[in-house]
C-alpha positions as CSV (number, residue, x, y, z in Angstrom):
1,X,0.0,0.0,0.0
2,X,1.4,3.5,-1.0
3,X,1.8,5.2,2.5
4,X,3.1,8.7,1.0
5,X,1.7,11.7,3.1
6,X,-0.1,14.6,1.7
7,X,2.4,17.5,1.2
8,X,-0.1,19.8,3.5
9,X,0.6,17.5,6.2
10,X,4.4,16.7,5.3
11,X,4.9,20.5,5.7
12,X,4.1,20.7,8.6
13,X,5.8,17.8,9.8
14,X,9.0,18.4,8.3
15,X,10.4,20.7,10.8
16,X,10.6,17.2,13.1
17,X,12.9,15.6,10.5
18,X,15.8,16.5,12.4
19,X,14.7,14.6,15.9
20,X,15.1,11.0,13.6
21,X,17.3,9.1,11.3
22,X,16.0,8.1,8.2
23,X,14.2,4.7,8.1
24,X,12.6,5.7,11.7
25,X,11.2,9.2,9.8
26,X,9.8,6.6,7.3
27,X,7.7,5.1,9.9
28,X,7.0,7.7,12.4
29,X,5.3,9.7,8.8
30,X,3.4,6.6,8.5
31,X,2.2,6.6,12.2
32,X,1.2,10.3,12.5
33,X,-1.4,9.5,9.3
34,X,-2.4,6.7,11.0
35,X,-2.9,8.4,13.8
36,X,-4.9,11.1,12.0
37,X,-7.5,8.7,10.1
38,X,-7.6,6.3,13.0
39,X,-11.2,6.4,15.0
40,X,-10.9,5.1,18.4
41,X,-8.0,4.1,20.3
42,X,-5.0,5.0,18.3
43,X,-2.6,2.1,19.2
44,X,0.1,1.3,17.3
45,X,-1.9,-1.8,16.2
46,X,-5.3,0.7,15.1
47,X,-2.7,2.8,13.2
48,X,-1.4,0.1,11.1
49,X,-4.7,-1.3,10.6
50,X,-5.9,1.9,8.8
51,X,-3.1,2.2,6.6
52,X,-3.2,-1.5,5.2
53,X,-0.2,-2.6,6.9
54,X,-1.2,-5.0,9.7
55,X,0.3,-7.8,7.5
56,X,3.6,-6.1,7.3
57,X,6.5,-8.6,8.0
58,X,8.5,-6.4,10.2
59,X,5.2,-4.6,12.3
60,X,7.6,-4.7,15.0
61,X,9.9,-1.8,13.7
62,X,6.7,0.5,14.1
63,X,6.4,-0.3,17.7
64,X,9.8,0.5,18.3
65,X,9.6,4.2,17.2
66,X,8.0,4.6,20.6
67,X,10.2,2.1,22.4
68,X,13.5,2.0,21.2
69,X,14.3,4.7,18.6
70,X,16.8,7.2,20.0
71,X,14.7,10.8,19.8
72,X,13.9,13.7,22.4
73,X,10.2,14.3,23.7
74,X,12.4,17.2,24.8
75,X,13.7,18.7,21.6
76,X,9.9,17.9,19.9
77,X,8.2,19.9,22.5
78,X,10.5,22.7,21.8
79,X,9.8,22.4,17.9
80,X,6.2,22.3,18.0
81,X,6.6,25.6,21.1
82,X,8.5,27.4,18.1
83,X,5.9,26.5,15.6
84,X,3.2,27.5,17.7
85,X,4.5,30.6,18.3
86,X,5.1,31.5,14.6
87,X,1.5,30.5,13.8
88,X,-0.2,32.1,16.7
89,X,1.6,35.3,17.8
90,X,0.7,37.2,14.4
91,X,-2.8,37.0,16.0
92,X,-2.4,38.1,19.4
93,X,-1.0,36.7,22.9
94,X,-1.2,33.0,23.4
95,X,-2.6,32.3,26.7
96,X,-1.1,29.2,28.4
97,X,-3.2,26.3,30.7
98,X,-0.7,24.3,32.9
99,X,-2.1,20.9,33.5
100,X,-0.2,19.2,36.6
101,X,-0.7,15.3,35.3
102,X,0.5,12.4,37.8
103,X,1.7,9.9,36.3
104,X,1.5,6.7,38.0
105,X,4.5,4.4,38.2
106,X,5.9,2.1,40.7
107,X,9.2,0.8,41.3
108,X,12.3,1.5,42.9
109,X,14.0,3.1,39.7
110,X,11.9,5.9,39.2
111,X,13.6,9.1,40.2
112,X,11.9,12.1,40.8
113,X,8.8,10.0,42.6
114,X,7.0,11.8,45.4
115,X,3.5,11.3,47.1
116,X,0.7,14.4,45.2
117,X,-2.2,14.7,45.9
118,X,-4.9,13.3,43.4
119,X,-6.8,16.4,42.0
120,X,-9.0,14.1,40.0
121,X,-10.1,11.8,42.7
122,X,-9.9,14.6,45.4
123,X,-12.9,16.8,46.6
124,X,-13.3,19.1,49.0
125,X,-14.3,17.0,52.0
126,X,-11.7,14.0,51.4
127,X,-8.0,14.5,49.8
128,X,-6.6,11.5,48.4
129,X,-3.3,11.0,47.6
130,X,-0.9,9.2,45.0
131,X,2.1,7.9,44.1
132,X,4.0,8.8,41.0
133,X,5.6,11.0,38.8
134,X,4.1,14.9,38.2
135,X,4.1,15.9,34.7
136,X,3.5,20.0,33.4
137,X,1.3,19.7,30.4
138,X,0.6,22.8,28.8
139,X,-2.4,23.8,26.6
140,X,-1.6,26.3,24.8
141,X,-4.9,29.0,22.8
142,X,-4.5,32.1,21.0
């Protein structure tokens, strides 16, 4: 199955090219239009699915653009911040939500694990508390 992205959408994603090497940017183009034109639960499996390729030989090498490929979260945040910016400021100020996410994980590895308090399954009469990671997601509207 021919699993070339629309230039409109390669545009946009080009900017990313530099957080990959070459085959993984092969894959992770197929996965974002996956992604897009997937309904439901966008799993790796889903993804492949809608692009034809859930008989591919080598499905594996999909899964491991979120597992083993060698890319920064980091550095992509910061991209997609800088494209944000160039899109939205024109307009006006961008007004930023912060989103303070805990992400539950156990074990004795995890660094940077505290206790939070759940704000999700908190109220105002009982507190409840968890264990895990906090994340800072930002939301970002113009």
């Amino acid at each position: 199955m021919n699993t070339t992205i629309p230039f409109e959408i390669a545009s946009i994603l080009l900017p990313f090219r530099v957080l990959f090497t070459k085959p993984v940017w092969c894959h992770v183009q197929t996965l974002v239009m996956g992604a897009i034109l997937t309904t439901g639960k966008r799993t790796i499996t889903s993804v492949l699915v809608v692009m034809g390729l859930n008989q591919e030989e080598h499905f594996q090498n999909y899964h491991r653009v979120l597992n083993r490929a060698v890319w920064s979260s980091l550095e992509a945040s910061r991209i997609l911040l800088m494209l944000m910016v160039t899109v939205f400021l024109p307009s006006g100020p961008i007004i930023m939500g912060i989103d303070d996410t805990i992400e539950r994980r156990k074990g004795k590895k995890i660094k940077a694990k505290g206790i939070y308090r759940d704000p999700v399954r908190s109220s105002n009469s009982q507190v409840v508390k968890v264990s895990g990671k906090r994340r800072v997601i930002n939301d970002a509207v113009s």
